[in-house]
N, C-alpha and C positions, 0 to 999 in steps of 0.2 A: 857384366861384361863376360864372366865366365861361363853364363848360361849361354851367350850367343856363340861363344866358342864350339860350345857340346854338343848345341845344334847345327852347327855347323857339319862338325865333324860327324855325326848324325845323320846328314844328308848325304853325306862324301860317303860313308860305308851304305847305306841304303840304294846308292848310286850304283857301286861297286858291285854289289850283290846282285842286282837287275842285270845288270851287264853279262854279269859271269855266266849266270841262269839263262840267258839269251842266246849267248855265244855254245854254249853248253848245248843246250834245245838243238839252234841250226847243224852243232857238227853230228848230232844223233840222225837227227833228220836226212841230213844230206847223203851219211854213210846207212840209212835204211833204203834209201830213195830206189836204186837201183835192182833193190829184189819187189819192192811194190811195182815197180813199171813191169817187171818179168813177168810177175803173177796178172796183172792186169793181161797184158796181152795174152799169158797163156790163156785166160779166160775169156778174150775174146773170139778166140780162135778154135772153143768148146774145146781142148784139150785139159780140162780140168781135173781128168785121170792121172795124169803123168805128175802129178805131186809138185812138194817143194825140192825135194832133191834133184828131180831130173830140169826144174826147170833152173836150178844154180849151177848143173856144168851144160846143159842142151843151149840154154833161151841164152844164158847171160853170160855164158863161160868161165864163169869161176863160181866156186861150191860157196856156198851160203853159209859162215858162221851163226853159230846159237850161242845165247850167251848163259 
């Protein structure tokens, strides 16, 4: 009885873990998303000279955090 307790609890933190790691990934993701669409475009648009700087306050309007 107590082994199916453990694995219970087992599944519950395993659960939990995916979760977190998921939700984690999306908020990365989402707050990279908008200097990848910048640089996209600036590249479409053969301006691939004017860097990441000028396309964080030109393309997107706000400057590009590094971490």
């Amino acid at each position: 009885m107590r082994q199916h307790m453990l694995n219970g609890w087992l599944v519950a933190a395993l659960l939990a873990l995916v979760c977190l790691l998921g939700i984690t990934a999306y908020v990365e993701v989402r707050k990279d998303l908008p200097r990848v669409a910048c640089i996209h475009y600036q590249t479409a648009v053969n301006q691939r000279s004017a860097g990441l700087d000028a396309c964080g306050t030109v393309c997107c309007g706000n400057p590009i955090t590094r971490a």
